[in-house]
Backbone bond lengths (Angstrom), bond angles and torsions (degrees), N, CA, C in turn:
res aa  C-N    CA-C-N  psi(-1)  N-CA   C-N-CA  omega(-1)  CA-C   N-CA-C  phi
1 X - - - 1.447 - - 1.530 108.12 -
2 X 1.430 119.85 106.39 1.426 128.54 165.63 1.658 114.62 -49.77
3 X 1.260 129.96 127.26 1.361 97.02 170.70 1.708 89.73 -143.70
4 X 1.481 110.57 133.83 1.081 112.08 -178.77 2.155 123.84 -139.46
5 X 1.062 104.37 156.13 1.427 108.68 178.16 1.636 116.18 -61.83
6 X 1.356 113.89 -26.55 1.337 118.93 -170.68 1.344 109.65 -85.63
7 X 1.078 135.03 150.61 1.572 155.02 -172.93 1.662 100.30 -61.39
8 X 1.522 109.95 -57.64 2.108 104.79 -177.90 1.778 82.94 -130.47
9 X 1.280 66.23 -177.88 2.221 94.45 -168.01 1.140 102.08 -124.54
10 X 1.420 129.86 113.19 1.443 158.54 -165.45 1.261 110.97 -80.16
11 X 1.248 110.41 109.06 1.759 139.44 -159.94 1.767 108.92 88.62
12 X 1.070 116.99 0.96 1.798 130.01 175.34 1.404 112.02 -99.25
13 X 1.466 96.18 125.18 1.706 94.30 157.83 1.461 113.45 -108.36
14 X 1.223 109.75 157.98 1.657 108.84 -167.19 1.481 89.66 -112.11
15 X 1.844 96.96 133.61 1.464 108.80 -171.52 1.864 100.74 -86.20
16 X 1.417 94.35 -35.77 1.715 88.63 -128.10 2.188 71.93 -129.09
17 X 1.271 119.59 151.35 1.096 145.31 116.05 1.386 155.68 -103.85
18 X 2.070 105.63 116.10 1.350 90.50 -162.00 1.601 122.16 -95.16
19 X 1.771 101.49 -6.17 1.646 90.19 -168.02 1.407 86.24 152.47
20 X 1.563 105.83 -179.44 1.494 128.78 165.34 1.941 99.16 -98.61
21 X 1.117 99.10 156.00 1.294 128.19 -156.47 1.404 107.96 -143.02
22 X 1.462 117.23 141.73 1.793 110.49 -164.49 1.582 87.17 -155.07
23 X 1.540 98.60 136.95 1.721 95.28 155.43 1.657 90.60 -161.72
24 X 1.563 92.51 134.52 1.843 113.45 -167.90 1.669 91.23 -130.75
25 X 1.741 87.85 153.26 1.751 105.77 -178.86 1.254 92.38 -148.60
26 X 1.345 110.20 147.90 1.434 131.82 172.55 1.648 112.09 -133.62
27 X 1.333 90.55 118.44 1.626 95.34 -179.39 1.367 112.15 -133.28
28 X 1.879 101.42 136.56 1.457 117.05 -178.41 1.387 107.66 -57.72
29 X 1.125 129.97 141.29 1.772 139.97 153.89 1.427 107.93 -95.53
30 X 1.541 118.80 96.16 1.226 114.18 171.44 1.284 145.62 -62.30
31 X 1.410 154.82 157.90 1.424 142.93 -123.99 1.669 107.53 -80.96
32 X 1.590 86.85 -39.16 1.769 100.94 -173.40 2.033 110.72 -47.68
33 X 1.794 83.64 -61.82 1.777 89.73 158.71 1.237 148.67 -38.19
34 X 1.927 97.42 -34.67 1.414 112.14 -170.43 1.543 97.94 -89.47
35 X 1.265 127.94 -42.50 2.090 130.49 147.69 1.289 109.05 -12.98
36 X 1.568 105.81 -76.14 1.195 105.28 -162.69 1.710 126.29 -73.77
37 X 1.676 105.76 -25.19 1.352 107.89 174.07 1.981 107.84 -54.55
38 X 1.756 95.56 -52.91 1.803 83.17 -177.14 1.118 102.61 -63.44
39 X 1.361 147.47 -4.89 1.235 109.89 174.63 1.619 117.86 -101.55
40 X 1.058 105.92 3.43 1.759 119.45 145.53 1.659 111.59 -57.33
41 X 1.150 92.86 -76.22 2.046 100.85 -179.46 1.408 103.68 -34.46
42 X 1.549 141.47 -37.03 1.248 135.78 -159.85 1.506 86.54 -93.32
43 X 1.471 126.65 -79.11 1.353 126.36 -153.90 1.745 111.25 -58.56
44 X 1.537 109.23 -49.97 1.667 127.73 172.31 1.370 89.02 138.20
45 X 1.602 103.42 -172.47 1.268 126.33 176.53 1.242 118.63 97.75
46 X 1.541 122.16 -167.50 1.345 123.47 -172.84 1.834 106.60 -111.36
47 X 1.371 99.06 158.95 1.134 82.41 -179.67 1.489 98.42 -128.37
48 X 1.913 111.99 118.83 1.196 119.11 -154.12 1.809 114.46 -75.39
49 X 1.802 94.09 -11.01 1.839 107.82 -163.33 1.451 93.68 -84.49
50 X 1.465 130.42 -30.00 1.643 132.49 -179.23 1.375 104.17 -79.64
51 X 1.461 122.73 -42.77 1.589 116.77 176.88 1.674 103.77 -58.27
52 X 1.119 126.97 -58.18 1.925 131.03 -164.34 2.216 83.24 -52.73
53 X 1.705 87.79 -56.43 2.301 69.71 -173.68 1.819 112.46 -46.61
54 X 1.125 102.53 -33.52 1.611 111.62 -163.57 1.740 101.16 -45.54
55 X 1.674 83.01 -53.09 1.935 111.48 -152.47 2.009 89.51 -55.20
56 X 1.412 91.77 -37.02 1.202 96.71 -146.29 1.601 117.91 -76.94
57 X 1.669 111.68 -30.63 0.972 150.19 142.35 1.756 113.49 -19.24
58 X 1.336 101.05 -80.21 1.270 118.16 170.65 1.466 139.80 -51.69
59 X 1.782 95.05 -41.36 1.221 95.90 162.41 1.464 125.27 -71.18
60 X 1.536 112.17 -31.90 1.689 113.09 175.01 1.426 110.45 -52.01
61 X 1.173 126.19 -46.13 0.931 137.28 -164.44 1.734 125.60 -79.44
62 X 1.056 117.04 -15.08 1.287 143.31 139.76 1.335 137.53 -51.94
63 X 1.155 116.36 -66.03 1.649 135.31 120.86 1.606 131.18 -1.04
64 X 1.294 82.84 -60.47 1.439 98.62 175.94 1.557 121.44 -77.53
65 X 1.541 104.30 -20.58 1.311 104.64 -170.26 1.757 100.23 -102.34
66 X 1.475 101.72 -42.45 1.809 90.33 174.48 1.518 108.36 -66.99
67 X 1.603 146.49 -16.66 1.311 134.32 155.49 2.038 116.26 -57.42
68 X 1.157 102.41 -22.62 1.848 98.59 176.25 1.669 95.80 -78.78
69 X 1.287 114.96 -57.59 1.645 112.55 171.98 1.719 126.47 -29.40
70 X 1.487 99.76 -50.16 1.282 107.23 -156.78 1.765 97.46 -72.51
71 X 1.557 101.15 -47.31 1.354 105.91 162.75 1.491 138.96 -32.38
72 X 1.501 112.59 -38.78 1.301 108.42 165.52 1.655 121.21 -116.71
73 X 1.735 100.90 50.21 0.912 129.42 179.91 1.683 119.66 54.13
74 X 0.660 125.84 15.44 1.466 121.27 145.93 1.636 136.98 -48.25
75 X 1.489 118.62 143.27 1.751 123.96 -175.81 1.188 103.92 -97.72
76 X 1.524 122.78 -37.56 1.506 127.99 -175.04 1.679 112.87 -136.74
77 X 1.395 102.68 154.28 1.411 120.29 158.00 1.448 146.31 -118.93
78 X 0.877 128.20 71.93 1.482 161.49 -169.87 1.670 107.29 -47.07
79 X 1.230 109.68 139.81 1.597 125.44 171.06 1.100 96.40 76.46
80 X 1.383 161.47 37.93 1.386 145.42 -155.79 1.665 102.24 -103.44
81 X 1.651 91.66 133.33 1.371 112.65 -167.95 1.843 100.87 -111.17
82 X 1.526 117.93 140.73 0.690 118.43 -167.75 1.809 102.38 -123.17
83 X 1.550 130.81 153.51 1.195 108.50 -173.15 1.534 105.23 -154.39
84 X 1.070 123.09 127.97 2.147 106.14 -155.59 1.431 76.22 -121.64
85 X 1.671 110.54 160.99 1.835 128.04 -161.31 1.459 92.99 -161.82
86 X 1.373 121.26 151.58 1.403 136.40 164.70 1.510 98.15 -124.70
87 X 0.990 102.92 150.73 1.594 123.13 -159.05 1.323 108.32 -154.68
88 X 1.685 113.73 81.03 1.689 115.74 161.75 1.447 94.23 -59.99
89 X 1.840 79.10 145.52 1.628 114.25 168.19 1.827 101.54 -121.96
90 X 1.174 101.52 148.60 1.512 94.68 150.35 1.261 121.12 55.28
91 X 1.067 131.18 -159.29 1.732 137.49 -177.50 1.226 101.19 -95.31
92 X 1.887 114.45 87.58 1.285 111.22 174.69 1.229 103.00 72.78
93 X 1.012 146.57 52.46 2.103 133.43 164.77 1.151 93.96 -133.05
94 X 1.783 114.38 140.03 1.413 128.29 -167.16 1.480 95.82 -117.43
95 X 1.511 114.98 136.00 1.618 124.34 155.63 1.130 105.52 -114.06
96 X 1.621 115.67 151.06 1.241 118.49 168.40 1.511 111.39 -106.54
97 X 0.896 115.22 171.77 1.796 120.15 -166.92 1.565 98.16 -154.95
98 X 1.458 117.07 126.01 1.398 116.28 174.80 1.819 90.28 -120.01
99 X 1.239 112.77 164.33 1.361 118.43 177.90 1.797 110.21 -132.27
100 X 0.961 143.35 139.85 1.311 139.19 157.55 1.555 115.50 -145.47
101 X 1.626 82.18 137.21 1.732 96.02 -174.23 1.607 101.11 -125.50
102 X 1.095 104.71 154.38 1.747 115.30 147.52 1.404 116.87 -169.08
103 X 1.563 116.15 -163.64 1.318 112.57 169.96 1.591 122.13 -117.07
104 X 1.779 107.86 126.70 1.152 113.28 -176.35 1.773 119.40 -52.57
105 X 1.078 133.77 150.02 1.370 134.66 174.20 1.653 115.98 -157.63
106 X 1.147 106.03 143.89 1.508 106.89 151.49 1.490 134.02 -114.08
107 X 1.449 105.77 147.37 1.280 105.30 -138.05 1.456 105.43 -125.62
108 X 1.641 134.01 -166.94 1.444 99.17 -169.29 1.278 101.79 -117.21
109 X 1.234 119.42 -10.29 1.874 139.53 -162.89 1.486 93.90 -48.54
C-alpha cells in the first residue's frame, strides 16, 4: 500500500477513486511520563517517552487508515493529512490522539 502526502503519484495514473479514509489512535501517557515530561518543561530538552507515544500513535493510525483502503480495494492513499491533539482527562491526565485521513485510490504502478 503506497500511501502518500501528495495529491497523484508520479509515473501513476489513478484508475479508480474510492473515498476518504480515516484511521485515529488515542493513547494514554502514563503518570511516571507525565513527572518526567514536566520535569523536562522546567529543566529543557526533549522528552524521548512522549516522542515513542507520538511515533506510536501515528503509526496506529496509519495502519488503520491504509487497512479501510485496502478494504475497499484500493493500492494507494493519496493526500494524507495528518493531525496530533492532547486531550486532558481527569485531574491532570494527558491522552494523545493522532488522526489520519486521505483518499483511497487505485492506481496503475
Amino acid at each position: 500500500m503506497l500511501i502518500t502526502t501528495t495529491p497523484t503519484i508520479q509515473g501513476a495514473d489513478i484508475t479508480s477513486y474510492y473515498g476518504i479514509v480515516t484511521g485515529e489512535a488515542i493513547l494514554g501517557a502514563n503518570i511516571f511520563k507525565d513527572i518526567f515530561a514536566s520535569i523536562r518543561d522546567i529543566v529543557g530538552g526533549r522528552s524521548a517517552a512522549y516522542e515513542e507515544e507520538l511515533r506510536r500513535a501515528r503509526d496506529t493510525a496509519i495502519d488503520e487508515m491504509a487497512m479501510e483502503a485496502e478494504a475497499l480495494g484500493a493500492n494507494a492513499v493519496v493526500g494524507v493529512d495528518l493531525d496530533y491533539e492532547t486531550i486532558q482527562v481527569g485531574r491532570g491526565g494527558t491522552m494523545l490522539m493522532v488522526s489520519a485521513s486521505g483518499t483511497a485510490v487505485k492506481t496503475t504502478w
